[in-house]
C-alpha positions as CSV (number, residue, x, y, z in Angstrom):
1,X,-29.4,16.5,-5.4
2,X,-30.7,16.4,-2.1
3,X,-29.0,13.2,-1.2
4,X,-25.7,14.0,-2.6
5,X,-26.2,17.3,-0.8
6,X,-26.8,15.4,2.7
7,X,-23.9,12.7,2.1
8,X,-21.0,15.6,1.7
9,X,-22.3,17.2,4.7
10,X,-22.0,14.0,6.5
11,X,-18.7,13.3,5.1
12,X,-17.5,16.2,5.9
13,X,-18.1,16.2,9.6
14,X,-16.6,12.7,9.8
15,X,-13.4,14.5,8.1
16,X,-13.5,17.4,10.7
17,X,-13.4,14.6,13.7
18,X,-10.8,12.5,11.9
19,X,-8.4,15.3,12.1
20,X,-9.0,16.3,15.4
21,X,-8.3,13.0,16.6
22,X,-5.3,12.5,14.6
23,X,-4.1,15.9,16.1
24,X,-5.2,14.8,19.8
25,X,-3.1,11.1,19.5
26,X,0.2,13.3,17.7
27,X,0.0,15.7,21.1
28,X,-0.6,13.0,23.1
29,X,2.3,10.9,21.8
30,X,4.6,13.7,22.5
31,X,4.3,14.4,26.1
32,X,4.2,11.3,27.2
33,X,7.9,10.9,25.5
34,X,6.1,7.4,23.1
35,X,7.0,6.8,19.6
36,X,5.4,4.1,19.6
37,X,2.5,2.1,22.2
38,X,2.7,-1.7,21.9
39,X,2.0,-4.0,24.4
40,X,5.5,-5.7,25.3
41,X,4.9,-9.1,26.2
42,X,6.3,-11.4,29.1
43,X,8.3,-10.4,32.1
44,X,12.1,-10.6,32.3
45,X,11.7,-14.1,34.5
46,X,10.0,-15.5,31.7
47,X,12.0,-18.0,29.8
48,X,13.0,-17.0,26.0
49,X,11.4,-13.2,26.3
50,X,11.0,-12.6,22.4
51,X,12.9,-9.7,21.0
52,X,10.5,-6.7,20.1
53,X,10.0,-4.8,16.9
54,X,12.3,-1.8,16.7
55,X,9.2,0.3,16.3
56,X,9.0,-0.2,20.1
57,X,10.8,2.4,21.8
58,X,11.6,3.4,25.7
59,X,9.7,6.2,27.1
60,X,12.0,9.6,27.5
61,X,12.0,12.3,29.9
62,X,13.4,11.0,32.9
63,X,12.0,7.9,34.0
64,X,13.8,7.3,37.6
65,X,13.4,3.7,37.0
66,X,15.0,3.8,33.8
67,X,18.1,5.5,35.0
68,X,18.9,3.5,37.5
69,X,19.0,0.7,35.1
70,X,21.6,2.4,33.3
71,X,23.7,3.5,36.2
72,X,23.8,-0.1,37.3
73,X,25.0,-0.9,34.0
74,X,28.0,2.2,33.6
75,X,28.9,0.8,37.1
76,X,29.5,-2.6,35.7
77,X,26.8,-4.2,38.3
78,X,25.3,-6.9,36.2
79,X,23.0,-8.7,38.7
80,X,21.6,-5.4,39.9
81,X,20.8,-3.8,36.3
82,X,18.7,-7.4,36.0
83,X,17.0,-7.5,39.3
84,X,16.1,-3.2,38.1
85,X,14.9,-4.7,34.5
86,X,12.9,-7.2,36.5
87,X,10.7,-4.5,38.5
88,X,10.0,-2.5,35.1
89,X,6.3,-2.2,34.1
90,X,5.3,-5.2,31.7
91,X,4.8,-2.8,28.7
92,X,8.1,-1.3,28.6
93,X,10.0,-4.6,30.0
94,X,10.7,-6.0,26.4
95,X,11.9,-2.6,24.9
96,X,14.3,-2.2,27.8
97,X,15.7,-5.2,27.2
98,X,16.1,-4.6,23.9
99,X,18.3,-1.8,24.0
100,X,20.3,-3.2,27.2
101,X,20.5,-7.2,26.5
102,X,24.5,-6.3,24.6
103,X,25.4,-4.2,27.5
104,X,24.9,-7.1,29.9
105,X,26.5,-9.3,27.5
106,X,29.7,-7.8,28.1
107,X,29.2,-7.3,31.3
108,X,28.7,-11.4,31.7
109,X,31.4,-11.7,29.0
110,X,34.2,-9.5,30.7
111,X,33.3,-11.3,34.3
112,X,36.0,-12.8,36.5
113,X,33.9,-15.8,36.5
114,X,31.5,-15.9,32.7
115,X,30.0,-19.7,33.7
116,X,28.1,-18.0,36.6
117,X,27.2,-14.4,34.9
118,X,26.1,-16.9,32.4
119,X,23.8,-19.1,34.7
120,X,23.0,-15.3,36.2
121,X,21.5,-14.2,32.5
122,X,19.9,-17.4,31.6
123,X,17.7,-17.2,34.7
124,X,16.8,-13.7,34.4
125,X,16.4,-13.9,30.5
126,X,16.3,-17.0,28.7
127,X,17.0,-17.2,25.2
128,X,19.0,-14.2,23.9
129,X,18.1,-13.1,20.5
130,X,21.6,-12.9,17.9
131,X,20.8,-9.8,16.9
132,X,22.0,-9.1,20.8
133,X,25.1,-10.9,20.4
134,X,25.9,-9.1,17.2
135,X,25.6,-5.4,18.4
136,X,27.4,-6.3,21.4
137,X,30.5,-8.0,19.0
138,X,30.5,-5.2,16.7
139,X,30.9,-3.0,19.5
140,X,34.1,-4.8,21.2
141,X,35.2,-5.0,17.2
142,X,35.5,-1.0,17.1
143,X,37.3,-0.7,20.4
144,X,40.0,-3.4,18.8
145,X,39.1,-5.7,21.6
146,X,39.8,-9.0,20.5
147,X,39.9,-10.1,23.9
148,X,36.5,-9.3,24.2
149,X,35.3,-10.5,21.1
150,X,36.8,-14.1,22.1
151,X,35.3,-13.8,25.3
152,X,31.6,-13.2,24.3
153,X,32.2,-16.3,22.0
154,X,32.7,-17.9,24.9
155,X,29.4,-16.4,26.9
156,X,27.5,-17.6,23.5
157,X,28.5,-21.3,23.8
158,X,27.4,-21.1,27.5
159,X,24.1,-19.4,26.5
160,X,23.4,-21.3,23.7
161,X,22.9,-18.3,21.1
162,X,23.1,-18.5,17.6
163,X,25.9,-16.4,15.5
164,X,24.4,-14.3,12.6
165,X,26.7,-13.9,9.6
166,X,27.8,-10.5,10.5
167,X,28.7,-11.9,14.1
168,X,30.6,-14.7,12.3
169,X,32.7,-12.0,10.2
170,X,33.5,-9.9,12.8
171,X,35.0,-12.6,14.8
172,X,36.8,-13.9,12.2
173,X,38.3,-10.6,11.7
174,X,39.2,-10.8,15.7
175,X,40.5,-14.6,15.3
176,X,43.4,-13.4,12.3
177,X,46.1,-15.8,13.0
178,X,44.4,-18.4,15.2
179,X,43.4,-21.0,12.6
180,X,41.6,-23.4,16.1
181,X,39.4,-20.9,16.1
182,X,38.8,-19.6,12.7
183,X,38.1,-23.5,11.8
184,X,35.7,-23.7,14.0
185,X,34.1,-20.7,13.5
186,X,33.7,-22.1,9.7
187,X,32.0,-25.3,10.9
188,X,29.7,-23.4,13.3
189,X,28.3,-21.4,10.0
190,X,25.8,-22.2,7.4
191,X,26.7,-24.0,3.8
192,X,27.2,-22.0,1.6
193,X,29.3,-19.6,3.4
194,X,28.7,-16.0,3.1
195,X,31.5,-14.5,0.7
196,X,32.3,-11.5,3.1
197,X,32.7,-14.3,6.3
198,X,34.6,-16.4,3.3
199,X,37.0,-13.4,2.3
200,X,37.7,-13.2,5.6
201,X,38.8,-16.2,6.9
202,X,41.0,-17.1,3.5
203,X,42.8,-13.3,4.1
204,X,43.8,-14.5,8.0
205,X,44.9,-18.1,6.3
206,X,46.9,-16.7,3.7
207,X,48.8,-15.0,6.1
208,X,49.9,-17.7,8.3
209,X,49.9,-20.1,4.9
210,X,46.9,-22.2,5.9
211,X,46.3,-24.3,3.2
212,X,43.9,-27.0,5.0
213,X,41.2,-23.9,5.9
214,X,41.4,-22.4,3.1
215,X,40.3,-25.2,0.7
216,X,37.4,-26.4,3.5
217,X,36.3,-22.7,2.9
218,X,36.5,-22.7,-0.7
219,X,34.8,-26.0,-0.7
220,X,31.6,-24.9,1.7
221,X,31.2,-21.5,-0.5
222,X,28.6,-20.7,-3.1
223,X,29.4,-21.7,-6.0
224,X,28.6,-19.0,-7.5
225,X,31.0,-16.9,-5.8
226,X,33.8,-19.0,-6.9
227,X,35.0,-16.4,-9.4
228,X,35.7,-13.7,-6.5
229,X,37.1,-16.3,-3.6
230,X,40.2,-17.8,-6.4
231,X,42.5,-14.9,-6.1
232,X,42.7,-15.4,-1.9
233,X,42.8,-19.5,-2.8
234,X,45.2,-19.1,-5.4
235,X,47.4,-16.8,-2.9
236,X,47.2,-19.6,-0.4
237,X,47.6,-23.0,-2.9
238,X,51.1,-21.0,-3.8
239,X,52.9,-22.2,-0.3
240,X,51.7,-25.9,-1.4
241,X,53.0,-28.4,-3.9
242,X,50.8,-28.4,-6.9
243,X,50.2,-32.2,-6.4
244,X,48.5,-31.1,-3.4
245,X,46.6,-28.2,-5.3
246,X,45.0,-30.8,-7.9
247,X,44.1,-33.7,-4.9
248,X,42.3,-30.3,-3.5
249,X,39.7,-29.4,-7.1
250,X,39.4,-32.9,-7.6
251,X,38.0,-33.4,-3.8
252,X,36.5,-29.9,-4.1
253,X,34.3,-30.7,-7.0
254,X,33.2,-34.3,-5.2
255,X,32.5,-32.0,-2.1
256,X,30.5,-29.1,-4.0
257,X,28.6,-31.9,-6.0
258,X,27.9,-33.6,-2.3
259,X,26.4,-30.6,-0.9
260,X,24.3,-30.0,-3.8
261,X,22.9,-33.1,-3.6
262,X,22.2,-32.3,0.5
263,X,20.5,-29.1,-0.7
264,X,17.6,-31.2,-3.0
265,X,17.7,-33.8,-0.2
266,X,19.0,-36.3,-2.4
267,X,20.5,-38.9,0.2
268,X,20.7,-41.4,-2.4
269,X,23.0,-39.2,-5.2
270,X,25.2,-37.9,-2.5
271,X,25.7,-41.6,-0.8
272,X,26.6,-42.6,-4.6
273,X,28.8,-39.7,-5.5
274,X,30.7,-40.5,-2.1
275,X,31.4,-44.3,-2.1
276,X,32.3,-43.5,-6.1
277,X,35.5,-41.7,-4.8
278,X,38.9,-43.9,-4.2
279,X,39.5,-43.9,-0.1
280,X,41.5,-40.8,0.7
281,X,43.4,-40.3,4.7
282,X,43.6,-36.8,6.1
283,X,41.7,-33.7,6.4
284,X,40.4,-34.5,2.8
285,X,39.2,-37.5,4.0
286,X,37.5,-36.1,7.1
287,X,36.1,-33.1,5.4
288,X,34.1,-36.0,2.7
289,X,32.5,-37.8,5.8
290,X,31.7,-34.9,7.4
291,X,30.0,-33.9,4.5
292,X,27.9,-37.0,4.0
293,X,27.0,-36.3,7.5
294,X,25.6,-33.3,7.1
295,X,23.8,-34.7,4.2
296,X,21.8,-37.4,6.5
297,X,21.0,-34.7,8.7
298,X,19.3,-32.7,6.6
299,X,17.6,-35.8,4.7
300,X,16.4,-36.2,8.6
301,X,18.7,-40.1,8.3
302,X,20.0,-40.0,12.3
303,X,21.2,-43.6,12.2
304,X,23.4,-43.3,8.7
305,X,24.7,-39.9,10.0
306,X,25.9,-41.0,13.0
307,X,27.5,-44.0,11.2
308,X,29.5,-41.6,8.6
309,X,30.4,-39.9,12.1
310,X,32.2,-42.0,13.7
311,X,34.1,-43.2,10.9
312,X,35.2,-39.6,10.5
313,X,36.0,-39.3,14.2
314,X,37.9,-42.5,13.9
315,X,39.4,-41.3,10.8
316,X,40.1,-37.4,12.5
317,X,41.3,-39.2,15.7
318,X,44.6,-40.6,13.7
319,X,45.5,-37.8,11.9
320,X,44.6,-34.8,14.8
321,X,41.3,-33.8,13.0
322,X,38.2,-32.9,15.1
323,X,34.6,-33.9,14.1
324,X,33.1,-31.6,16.7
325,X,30.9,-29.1,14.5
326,X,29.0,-32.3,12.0
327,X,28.6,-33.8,16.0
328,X,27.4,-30.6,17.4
329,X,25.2,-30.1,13.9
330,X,23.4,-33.7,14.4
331,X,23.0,-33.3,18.1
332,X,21.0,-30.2,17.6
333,X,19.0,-31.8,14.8
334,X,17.7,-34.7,16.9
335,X,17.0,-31.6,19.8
336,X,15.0,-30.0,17.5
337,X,12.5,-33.0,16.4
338,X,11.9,-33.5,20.0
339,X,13.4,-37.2,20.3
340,X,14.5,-37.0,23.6
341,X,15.4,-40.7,23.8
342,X,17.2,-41.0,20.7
343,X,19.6,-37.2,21.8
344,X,20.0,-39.4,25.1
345,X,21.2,-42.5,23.1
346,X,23.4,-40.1,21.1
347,X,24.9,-38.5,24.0
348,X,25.7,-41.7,25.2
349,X,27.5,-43.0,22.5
350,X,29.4,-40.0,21.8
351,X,30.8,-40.0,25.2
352,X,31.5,-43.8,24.8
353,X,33.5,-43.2,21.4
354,X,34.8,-40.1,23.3
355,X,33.1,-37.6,20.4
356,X,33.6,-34.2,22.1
357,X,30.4,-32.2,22.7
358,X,29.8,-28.6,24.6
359,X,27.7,-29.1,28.1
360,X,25.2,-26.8,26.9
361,X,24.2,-30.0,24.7
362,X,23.2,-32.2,27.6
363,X,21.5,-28.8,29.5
364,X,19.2,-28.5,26.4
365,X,18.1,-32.4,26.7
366,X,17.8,-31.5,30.8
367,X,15.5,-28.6,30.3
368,X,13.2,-30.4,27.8
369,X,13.2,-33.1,30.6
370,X,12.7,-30.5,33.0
371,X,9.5,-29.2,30.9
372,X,8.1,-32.7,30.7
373,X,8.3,-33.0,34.6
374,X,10.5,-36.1,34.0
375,X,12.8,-36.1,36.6
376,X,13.8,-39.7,36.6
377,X,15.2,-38.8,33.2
378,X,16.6,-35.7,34.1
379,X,18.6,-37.0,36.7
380,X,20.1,-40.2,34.4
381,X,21.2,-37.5,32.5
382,X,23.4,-36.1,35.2
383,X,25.1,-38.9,35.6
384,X,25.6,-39.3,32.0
385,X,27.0,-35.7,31.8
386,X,29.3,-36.4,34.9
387,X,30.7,-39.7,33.1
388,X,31.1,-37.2,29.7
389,X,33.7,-35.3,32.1
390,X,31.3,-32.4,32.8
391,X,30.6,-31.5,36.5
392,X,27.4,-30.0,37.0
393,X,27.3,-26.2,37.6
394,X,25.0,-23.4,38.0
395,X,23.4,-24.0,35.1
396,X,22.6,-27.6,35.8
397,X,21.2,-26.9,39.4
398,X,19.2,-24.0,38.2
399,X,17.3,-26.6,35.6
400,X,16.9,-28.5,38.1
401,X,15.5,-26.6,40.8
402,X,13.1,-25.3,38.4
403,X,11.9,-29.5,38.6
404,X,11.0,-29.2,42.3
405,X,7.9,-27.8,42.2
406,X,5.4,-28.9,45.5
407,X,6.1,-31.4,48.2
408,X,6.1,-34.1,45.7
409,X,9.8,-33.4,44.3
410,X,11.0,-32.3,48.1
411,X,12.9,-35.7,48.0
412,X,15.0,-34.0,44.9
413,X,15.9,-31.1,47.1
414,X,19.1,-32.2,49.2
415,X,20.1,-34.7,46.0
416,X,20.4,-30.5,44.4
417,X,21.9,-29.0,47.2
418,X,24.6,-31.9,47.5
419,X,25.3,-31.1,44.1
420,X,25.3,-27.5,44.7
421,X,27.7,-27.8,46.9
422,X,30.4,-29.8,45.1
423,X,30.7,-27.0,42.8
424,X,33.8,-25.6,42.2
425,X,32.6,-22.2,42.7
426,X,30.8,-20.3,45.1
427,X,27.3,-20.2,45.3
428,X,25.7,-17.8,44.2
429,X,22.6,-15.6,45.2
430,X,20.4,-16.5,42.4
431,X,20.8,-20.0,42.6
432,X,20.8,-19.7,46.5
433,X,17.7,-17.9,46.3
434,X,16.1,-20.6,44.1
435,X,17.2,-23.3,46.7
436,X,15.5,-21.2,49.6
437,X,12.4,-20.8,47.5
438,X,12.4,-24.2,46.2
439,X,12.4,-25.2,50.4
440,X,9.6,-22.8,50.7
441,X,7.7,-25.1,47.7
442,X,8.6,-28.2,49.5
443,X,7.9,-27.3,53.2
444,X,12.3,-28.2,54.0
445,X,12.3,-25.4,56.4
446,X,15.3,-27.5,58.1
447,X,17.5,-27.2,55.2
448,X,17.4,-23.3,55.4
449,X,20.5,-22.8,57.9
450,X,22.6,-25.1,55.5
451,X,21.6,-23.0,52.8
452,X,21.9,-19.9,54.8
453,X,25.4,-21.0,55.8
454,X,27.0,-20.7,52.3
455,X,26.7,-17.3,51.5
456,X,29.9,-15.9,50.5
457,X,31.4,-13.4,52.9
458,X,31.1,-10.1,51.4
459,X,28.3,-10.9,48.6
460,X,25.8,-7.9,48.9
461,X,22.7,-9.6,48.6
462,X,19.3,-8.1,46.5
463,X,16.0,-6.9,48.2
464,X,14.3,-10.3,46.1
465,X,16.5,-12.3,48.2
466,X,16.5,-10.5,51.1
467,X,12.7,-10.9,50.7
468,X,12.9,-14.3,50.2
469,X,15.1,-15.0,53.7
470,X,12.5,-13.0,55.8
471,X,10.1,-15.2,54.4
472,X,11.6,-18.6,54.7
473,X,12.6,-17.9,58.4
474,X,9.2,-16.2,58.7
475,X,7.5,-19.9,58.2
476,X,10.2,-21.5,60.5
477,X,9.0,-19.4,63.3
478,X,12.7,-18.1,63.4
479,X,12.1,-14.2,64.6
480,X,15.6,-13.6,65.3
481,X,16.6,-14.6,62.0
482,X,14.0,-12.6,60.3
483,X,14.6,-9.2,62.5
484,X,18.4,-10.1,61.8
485,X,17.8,-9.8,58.1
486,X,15.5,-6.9,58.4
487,X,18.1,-4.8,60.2
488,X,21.2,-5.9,57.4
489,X,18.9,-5.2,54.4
490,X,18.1,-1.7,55.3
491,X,21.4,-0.8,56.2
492,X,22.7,-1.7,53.0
């Protein structure tokens, strides 16, 4: 008794300081405007910042440095709401961003010039998480901006950022009446299609009687959702012969059967069920290769996948049919095992057979060559890209500069600035900060009044680069320079 007496005393006075601690956290949580205190990590310069938990939340009351981000962002300055986000505290960094990353996504999106509010985001950011994308889309959706909508499809290309499926629906919605884009929205999703982003895209065919779509939809939905999608196929097969409508369940089944076989990673049954089928032209035809190629993808088969390719290229080429989502699809399959030889190779001959891929295709190779410090590679891949048709742009000379490390890359230097300065545009003051810093790094102090020289008139520079002037001309033992900067900055 005497025990059991001393061990409820005990217990008790551990449940008397359990409370009062729990009371103690719940005040202190309040003033200090938390919800929640996680650690947030990175800083906004770090490539790919992840995207926090929800839980996370920004701190209330007031925060000066808080609201200036969001006045930057009501006044439309993108660069300055980034350079604010930059000088956050590292705890609350990631939740800022959280909660501003689809602002500045239509900010970039609704620029005058989205290739360099792109180059501006992916230096400050990184990776953008979807989720981003989507809040930001859904948001243009409810104004009815469709030219919005299209042009933050755009800014994902240049960025790189994956579609979720509600993204994908929404834009479809956006797209009613331009098939281009509604096809390609349909290769750029997964198999089997959602049936809301499915619904969609056979409603905006029916209306313009898009046949062609509507059975590539039908044929890359679940099966199982067959049942629901026949009354928009049905309304859409009416405007066709039904000669035509047979060719298309025949095909359809061959295709569904096809993809099955891709989803148990059955090369062998799909290769079988495909040479099995009589030779058919058109987008039929097209649609069956493309098929097998994504197929060999998945089976992880680069060589026979690039083979069924470019007999569907050769195939699309005759009859006006593009094969640029199964490229797009294999090209980020060999990106992801980390062959960087073999996405060269491919690059190569895609621009050889004159295969149509997006630039951000031959940045991704350029950064991973960038990572590896292989800069002989890096800049063979430049001249690939330029013989591709694609100039090298902000983007390009950002990766890059990001190569030129110490004195040991300082020959690189003016090969980038040459580049730099065949751009079509004007340069701007990230990338001309990165050049002055990157001479800093190298000890070219006398490339610094070249550099200086191509600042656009009228471009209101930040207090990083500002910084980053005084301190160049600081080492070059050029007062005038730096009491000449001194005196602009502060008057600003």
């Amino acid at each position: 008794m005497a025990l059991a007496s001393a061990v409820g005393e005990l217990l008790s006075c551990v449940w008397i300081e359990a409370v009062m601690f729990t009371c103690a956290a719940s005040i202190y949580l309040a003033v200090t405007g938390w919800t929640v205190r996680q650690k947030a990590p990175g800083k906004l310069q770090a490539k790919g910042a992840k995207r926090v938990a929800k839980s996370i939340a920004v701190p209330t009351g007031g925060d000066p440095a808080w609201s200036r981000v969001w006045a930057a962002l009501r006044k439309g300055r993108l660069e300055e709401a980034l350079t604010l986000l930059e000088q956050l505290p590292g705890d609350t960094l990631n939740a800022a961003l959280e909660q501003t990353a689809p602002r500045l996504l239509t900010l970039a999106a609704s620029s005058s010039d989205p290739g360099k509010a792109a180059a501006l985001i992916n230096d400050y950011i990184g990776n953008i998480d979807p989720h981003m994308l989507e809040v930001a889309v859904l948001e243009a959706q409810k104004r009815k901006d469709n030219h919005l909508c299209a042009k933050l499809d755009q800014l994902s290309g240049l960025l790189t950022i994956e579609k979720s499926q509600l993204t994908l629906s929404t834009l479809a919605k956006c797209y009613s009446g331009n098939i281009e884009a509604l096809r390609r929205l349909v290769h750029e999703a997964d198999v089997p299609l959602t049936k809301a982003f499915a619904k969609v895209v056979m409603q905006a065919c029916a209306a313009v009687k898009e046949l062609d779509l509507v059975v590539e939809v039908f044929e890359r939905a679940d099966p199982a959702d067959a049942s629901a999608l026949r009354t928009f196929a049905e309304e859409a097969s009416a405007h066709v012969k039904s000669s035509d409508a047979d060719v298309a369940k025949e095909y359809s089944a061959a295709l569904n059967k096809i993809r099955a076989y891709g989803q148990a990673k059955d090369l062998k049954g799909a290769t079988e069920t495909f040479e099995s089928l009589p030779h058919v032209n058109g987008r039929i035809g097209v649609q069956l290769l493309n098929s097998m190629v994504q197929v060999c993808v998945e089976c992880g088969e680069w060589t026979m996948a690039k083979s069924y390719l470019l007999k569907a290229h050769e195939q699309g080429s005759k009859h006006g049919f593009a094969c640029g989502a199964s490229a797009t699809a294999l090209v980020k399959a060999v990106h992801a095992s980390g062959d960087h030889s073999a996405l060269e190779q491919l690059l190569q001959e895609f621009a050889e057979q004159g295969i149509q891929v997006s630039q951000s295709a031959y940045h991704g190779l350029l950064h991973m060559y960038a990572v590896a410090n292989k800069r002989a590679d890096a800049w063979r891949l430049v001249s690939d890209m330029r013989r591709a048709g694609f100039a090298p742009n902000a983007v390009t000379c950002s990766i890059l500069l990001k190569t030129v490390t110490s004195q040991a890359q300082a020959a690189d230097l003016p090969k980038i600035i040459n580049l730099v300065g065949a751009m079509d545009t004007d340069v701007d003051d990230v990338v001309l900060c990165s050049m002055m810093e990157a001479c800093l790094r190298t000890g070219h102090l006398d490339l610094l009044p070249e550099i200086i020289a191509w600042r656009p008139d009228g471009l209101t520079l930040t207090t990083p680069l500002y910084g980053s002037m005084i301190k160049a001309f600081g080492q070059a033992g050029r007062i005038e320079r730096v009491w000449g900067f001194w005196q602009e900055m502060i008057s600003k």
